[in-house]
RONU-178726 format. One line per field, with one value per atom (N, C-alpha, C): residue in one letter; atom name; x, y, z. Coordinates in pm, whole numbers. Layout:
N
aa	c(A,...)
at	c(CA,...)
x	c(X,...)
y	c(Y,...)
z	c(Z,...)
This chain:
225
aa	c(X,X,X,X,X,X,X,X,X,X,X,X,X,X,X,X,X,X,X,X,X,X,X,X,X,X,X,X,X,X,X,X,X,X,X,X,X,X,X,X,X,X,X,X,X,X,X,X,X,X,X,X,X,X,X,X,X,X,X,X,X,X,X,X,X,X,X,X,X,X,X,X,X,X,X,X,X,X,X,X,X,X,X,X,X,X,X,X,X,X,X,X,X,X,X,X,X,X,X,X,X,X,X,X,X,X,X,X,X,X,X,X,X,X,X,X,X,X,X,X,X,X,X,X,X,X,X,X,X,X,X,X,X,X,X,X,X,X,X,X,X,X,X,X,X,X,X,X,X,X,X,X,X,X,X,X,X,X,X,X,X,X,X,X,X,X,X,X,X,X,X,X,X,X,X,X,X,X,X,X,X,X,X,X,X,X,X,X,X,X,X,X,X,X,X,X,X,X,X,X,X,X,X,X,X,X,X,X,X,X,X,X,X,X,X,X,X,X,X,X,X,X,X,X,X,X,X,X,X,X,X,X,X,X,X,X,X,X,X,X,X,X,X,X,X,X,X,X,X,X,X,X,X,X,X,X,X,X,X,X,X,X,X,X,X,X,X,X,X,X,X,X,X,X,X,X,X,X,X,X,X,X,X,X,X,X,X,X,X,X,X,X,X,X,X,X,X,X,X,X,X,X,X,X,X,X,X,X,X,X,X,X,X,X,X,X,X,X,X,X,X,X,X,X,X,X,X,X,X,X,X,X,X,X,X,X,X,X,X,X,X,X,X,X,X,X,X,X,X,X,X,X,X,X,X,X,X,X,X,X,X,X,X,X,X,X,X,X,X,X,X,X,X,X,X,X,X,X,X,X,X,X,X,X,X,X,X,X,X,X,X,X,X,X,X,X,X,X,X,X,X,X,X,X,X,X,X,X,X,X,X,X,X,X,X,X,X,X,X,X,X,X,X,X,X,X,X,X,X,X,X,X,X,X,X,X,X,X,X,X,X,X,X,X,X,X,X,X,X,X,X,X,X,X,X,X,X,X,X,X,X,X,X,X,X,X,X,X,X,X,X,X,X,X,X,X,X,X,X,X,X,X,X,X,X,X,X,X,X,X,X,X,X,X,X,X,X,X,X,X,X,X,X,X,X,X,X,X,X,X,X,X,X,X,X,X,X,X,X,X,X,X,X,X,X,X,X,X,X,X,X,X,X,X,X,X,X,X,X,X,X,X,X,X,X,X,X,X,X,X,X,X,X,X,X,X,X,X,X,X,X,X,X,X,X,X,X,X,X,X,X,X,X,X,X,X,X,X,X,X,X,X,X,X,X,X,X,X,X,X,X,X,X,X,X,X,X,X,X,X,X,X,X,X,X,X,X,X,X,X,X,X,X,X,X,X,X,X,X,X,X,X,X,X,X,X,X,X,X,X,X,X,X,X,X,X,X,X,X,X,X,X,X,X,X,X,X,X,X,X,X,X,X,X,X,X,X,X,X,X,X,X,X,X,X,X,X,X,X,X,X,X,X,X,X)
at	c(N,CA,C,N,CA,C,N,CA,C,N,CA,C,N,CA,C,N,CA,C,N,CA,C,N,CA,C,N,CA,C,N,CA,C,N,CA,C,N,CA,C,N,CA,C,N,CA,C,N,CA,C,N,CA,C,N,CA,C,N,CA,C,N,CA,C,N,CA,C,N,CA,C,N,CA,C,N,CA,C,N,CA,C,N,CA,C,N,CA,C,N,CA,C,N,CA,C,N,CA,C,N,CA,C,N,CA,C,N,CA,C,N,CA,C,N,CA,C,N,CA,C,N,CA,C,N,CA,C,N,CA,C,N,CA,C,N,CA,C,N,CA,C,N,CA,C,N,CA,C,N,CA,C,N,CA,C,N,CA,C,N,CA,C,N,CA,C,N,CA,C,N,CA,C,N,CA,C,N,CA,C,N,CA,C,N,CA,C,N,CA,C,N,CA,C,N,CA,C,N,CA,C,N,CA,C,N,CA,C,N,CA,C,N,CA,C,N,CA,C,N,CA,C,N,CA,C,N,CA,C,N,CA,C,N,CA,C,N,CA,C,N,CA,C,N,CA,C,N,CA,C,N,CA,C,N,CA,C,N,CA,C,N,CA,C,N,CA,C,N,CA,C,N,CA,C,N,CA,C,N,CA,C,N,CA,C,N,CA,C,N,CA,C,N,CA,C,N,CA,C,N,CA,C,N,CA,C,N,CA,C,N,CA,C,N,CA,C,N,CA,C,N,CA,C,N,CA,C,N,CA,C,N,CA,C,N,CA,C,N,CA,C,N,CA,C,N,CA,C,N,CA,C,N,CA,C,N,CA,C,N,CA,C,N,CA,C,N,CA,C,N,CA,C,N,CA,C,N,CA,C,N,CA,C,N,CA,C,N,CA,C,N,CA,C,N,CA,C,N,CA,C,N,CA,C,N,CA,C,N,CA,C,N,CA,C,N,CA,C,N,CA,C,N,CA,C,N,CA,C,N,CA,C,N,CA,C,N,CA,C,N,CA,C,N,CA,C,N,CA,C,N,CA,C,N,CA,C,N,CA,C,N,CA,C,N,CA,C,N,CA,C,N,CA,C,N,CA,C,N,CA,C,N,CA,C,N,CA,C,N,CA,C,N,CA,C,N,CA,C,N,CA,C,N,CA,C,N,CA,C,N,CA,C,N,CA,C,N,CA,C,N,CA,C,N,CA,C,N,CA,C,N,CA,C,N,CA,C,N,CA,C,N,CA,C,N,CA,C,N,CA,C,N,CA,C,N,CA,C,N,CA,C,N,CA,C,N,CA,C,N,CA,C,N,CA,C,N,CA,C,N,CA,C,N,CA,C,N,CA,C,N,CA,C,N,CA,C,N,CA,C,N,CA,C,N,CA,C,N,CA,C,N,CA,C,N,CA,C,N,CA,C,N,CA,C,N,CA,C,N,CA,C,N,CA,C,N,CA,C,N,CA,C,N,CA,C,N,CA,C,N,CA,C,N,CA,C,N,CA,C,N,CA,C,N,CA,C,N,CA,C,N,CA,C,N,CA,C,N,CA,C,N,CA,C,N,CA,C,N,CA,C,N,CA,C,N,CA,C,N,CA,C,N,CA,C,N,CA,C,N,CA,C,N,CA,C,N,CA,C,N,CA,C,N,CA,C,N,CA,C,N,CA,C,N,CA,C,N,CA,C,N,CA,C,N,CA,C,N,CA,C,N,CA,C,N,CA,C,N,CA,C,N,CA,C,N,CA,C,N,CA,C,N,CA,C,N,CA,C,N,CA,C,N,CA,C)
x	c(-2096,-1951,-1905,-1798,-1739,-1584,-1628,-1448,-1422,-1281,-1196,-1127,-1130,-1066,-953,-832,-724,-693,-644,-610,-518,-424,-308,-370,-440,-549,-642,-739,-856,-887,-742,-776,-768,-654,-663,-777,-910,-1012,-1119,-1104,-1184,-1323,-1313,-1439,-1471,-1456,-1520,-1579,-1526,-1598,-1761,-1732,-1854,-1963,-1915,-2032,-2054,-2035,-2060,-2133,-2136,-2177,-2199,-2323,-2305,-2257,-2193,-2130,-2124,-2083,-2133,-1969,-1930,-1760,-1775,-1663,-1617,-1491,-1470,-1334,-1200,-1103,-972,-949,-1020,-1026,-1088,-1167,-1273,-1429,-1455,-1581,-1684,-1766,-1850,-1939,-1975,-2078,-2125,-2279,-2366,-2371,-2282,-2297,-2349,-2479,-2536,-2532,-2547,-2526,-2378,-2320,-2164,-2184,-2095,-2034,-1917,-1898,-1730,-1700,-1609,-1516,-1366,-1357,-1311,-1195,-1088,-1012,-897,-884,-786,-630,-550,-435,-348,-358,-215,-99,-41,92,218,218,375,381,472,468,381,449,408,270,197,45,-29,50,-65,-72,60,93,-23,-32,-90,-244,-215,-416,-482,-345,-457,-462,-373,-395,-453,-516,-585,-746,-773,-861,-920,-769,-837,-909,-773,-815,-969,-1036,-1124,-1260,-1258,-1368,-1307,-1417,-1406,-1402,-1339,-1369,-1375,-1393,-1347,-1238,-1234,-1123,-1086,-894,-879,-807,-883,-760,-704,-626,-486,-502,-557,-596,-544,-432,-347,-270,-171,-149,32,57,202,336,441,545,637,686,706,834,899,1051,1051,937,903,836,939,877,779,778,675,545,536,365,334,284,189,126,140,33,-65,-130,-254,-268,-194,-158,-219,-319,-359,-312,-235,-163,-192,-141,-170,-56,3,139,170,215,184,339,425,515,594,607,661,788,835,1003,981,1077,1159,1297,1305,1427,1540,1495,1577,1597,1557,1567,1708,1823,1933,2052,2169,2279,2376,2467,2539,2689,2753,2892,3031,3040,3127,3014,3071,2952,2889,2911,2813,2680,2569,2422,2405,2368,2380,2196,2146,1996,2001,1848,1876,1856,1855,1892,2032,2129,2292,2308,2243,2268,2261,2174,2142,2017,1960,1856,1706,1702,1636,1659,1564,1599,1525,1521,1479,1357,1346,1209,1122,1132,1085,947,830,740,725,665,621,641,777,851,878,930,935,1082,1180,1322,1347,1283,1284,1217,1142,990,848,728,592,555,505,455,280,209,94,31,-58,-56,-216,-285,-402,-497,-583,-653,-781,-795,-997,-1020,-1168,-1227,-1310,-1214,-1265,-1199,-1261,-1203,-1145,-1192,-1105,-1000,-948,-867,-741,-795,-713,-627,-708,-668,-564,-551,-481,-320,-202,-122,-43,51,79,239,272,412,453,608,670,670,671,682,814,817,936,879,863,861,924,870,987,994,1051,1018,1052,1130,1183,1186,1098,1085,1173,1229,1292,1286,1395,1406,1529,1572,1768,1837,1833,1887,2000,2081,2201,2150,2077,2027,1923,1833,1794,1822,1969,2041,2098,2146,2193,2136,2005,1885,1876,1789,1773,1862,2006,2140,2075,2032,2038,1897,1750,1662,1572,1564,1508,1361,1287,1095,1079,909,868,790,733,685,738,690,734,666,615,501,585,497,512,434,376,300,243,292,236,278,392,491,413,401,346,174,145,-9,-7,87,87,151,224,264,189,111,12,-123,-184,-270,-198,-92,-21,-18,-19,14,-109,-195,-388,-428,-333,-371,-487,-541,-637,-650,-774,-708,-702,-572,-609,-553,-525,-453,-450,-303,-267,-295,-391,-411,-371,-245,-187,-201,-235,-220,-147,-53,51,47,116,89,245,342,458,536,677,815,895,984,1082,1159,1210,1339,1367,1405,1478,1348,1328,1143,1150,1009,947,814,753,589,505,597,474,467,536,566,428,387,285,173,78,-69,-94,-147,-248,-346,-464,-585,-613,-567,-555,-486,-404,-379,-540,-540,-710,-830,-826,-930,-947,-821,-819,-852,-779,-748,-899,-1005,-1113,-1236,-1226,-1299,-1274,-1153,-1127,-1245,-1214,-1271,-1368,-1486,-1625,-1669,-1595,-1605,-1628,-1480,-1475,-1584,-1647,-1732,-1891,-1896,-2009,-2019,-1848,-1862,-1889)
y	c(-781,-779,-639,-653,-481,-501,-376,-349,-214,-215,-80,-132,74,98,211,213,254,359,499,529,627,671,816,965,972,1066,1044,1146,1134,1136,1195,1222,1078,969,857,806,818,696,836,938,1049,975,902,870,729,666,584,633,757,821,894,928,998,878,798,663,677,659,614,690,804,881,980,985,1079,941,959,921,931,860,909,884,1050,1079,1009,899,826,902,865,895,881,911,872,844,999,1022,877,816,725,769,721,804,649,639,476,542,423,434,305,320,177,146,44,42,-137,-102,-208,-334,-442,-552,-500,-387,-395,-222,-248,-138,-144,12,49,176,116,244,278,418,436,559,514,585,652,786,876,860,832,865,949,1037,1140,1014,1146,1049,995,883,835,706,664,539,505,676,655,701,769,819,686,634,484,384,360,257,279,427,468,413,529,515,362,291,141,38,87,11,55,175,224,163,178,152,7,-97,-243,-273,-178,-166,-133,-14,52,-6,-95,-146,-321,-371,-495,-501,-547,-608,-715,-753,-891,-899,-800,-736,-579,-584,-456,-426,-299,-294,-154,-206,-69,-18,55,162,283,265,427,378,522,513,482,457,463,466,468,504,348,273,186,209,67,76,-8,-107,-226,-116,-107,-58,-145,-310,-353,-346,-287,-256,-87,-126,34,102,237,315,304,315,274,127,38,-76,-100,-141,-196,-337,-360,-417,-473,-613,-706,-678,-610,-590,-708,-808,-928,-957,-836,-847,-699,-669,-540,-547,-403,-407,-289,-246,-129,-92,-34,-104,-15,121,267,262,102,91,21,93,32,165,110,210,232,334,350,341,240,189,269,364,410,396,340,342,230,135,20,56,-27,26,-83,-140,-203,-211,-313,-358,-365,-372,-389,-537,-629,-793,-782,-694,-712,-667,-564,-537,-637,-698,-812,-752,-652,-579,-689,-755,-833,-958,-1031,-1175,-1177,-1243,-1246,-1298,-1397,-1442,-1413,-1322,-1280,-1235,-1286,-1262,-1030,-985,-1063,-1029,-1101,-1064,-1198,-1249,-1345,-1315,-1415,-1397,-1246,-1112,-982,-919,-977,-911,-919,-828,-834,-911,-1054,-1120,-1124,-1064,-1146,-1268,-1352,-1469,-1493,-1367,-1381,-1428,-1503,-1569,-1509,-1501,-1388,-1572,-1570,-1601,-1479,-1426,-1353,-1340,-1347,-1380,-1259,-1149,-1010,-963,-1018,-1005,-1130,-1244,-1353,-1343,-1238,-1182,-1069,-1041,-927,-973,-895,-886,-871,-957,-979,-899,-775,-709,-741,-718,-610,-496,-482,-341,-288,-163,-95,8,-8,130,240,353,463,595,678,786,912,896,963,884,915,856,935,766,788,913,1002,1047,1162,1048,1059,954,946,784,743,767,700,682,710,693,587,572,458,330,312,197,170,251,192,59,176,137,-10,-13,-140,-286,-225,-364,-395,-295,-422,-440,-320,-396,-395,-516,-530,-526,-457,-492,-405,-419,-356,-255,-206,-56,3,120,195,289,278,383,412,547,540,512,372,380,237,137,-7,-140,-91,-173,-174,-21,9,-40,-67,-87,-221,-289,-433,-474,-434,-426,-443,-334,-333,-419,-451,-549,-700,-757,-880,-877,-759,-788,-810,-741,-812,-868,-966,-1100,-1120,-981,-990,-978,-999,-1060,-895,-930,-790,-821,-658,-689,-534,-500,-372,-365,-285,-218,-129,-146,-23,-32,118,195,238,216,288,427,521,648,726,606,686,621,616,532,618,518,573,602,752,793,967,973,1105,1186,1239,1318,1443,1395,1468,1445,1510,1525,1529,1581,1588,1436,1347,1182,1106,1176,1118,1089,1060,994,961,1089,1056,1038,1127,1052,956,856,779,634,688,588,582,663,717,661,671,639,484,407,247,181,281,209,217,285,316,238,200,143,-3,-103,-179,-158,-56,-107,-113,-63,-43,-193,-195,-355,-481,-482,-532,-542,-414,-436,-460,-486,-572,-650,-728,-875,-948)
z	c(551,565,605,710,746,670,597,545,626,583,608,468,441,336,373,351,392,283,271,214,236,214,255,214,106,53,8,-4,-35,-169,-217,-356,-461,-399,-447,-459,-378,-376,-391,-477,-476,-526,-654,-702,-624,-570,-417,-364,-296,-177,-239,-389,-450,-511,-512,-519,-398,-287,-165,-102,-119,-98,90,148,254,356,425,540,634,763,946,974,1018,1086,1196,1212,1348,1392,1507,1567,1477,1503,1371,1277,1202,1089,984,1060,1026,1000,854,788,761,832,785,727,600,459,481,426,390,256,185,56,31,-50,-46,100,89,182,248,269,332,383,510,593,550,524,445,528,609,702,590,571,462,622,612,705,590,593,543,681,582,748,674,597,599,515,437,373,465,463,488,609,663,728,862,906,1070,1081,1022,1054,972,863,801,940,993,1048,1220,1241,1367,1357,1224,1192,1171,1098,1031,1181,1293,1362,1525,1526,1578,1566,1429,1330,1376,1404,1364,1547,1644,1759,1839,1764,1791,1721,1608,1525,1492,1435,1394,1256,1158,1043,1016,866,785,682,649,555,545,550,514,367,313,192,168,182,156,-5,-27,-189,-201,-316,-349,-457,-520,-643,-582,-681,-630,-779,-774,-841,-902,-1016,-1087,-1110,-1062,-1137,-1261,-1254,-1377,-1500,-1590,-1705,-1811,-1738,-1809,-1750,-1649,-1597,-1640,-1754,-1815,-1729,-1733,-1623,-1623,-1508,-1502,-1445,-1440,-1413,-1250,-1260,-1112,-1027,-903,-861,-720,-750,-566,-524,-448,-361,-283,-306,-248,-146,-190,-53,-67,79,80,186,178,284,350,434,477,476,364,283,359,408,424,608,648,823,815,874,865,926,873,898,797,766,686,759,718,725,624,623,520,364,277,145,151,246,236,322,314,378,476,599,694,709,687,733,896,932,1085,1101,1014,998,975,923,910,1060,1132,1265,1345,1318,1428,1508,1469,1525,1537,1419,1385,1291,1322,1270,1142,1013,886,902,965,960,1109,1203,1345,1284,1297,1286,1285,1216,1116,990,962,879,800,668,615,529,569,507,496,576,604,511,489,367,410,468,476,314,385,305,300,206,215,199,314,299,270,301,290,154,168,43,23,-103,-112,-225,-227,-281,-375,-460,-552,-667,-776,-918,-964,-924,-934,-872,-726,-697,-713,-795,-815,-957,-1025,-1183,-1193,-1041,-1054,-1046,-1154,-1163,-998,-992,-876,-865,-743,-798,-609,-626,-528,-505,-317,-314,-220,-231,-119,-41,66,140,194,157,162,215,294,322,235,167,33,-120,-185,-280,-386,-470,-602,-686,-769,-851,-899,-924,-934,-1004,-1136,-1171,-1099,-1088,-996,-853,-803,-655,-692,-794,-815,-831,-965,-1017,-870,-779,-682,-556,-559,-457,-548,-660,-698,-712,-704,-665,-551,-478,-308,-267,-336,-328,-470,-517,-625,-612,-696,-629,-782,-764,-915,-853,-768,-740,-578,-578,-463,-399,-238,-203,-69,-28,95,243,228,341,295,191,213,285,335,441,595,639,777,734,665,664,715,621,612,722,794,973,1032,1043,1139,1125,978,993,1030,1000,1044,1171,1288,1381,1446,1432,1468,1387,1269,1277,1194,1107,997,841,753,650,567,471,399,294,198,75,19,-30,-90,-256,-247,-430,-445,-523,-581,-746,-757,-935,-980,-1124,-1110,-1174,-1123,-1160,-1239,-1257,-1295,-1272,-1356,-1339,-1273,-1227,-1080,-1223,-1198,-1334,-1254,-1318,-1287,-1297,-1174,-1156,-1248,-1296,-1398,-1454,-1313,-1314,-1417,-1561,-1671,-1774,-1733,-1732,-1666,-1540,-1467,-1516,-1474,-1534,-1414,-1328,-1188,-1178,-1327,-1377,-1397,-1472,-1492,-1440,-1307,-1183,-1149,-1071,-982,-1090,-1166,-1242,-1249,-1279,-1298,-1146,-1039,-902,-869,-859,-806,-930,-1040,-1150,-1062,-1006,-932,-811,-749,-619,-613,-690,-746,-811,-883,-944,-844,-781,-627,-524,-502,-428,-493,-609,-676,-658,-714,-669,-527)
């Protein structure tokens, strides 16, 4: 089986890459490993929408897979998912693509820019539709996501954000992943860890060890099975 493994840093999937060990550098910022019975192209793209969205679909352009998975830690508005909380992102947005009307916020579906369901978009949400035959990824807690170029940390800029989009975590770069694999049409799936609640920022709240530690104990597991 060929995977790609997606990640925004290296530091998210740090202990992956050290199981995996020495590696052969491909073109765009693509690193292929032989791990057991499987080829694992493990592509770094830089934080944020437009270098995930370049790289993951450069990636699907330039190589073949069977599966891709999007692996990183990310930020929680659901205070009932404990840190550390490993997650199927099973639908994501672009919540911040729109216009501002005086104090109201204008989608580019209120524009007329786009239609709610225009491929490949679902009632204006990246839906995943893809199915694993795997008991580890069928166990996994299933959330919402938002994608963002400025992330949360301002309570009133939050309570606001959440009236018009409700979801239980928040990254920057699982929307454009999930774009770009829908549009070549292959199978994938976003694992996110949580590393911290959306609240008024305050880094010593975080638990990035312990995102990184659960998210990568997953993918190790994962690729046993």
């Amino acid at each position: 089986m060929k995977l790609l493994i997606v990640s925004a840093t290296s530091l998210e999937i740090k202990p992956l890459l050290a199981t995996l060990g020495k590696g052969r550098a491909l073109r765009h910022r693509i690193t292929r490993y032989r791990y057991k019975h499987f080829q694992v192209d493990v592509l770094i793209t830089g934080v944020g929408m437009v270098p995930t969205a370049t790289g993951t679909a450069i990636a699907l352009v330039s190589y073949s897979y069977d599966v891709v998975i999007n692996a990183g830690i990310c930020g929680s508005f659901n205070r009932d998912l404990p840190l550390g909380s490993v997650l199927n992102i099973s639908t994501d947005c672009l919540p911040e693509t729109g216009a501002e009307d005086g104090e109201h916020f204008l989608s580019i579906i209120d524009l007329k820019l786009l239609d709610q369901d225009e491929f490949p978009f679902t009632a204006g949400k990246l839906v995943n539709n893809s199915v694993f035959e795997s008991r580890l990824i069928n166990e996994l807690p299933v959330a919402s996501g938002v994608t963002v170029n400025t992330v949360h940390g301002n309570a009133a800029s939050i309570r606001a954000f959440l009236d018009l989009h409700p979801a239980d975590t928040e990254s920057m770069e699982g929307a454009a992943f999930i774009y770009a694999c829908k549009m070549h049409g292959i199978r994938y799936i976003q694992i996110r860890s949580v590393s911290n609640y959306i609240e008024d920022r305050d880094v010593s709240q975080w638990n990035i060890p312990l995102a990184v530690q659960n998210l990568n104990h997953f993918l190790l597991n994962l690729l046993e099975e």
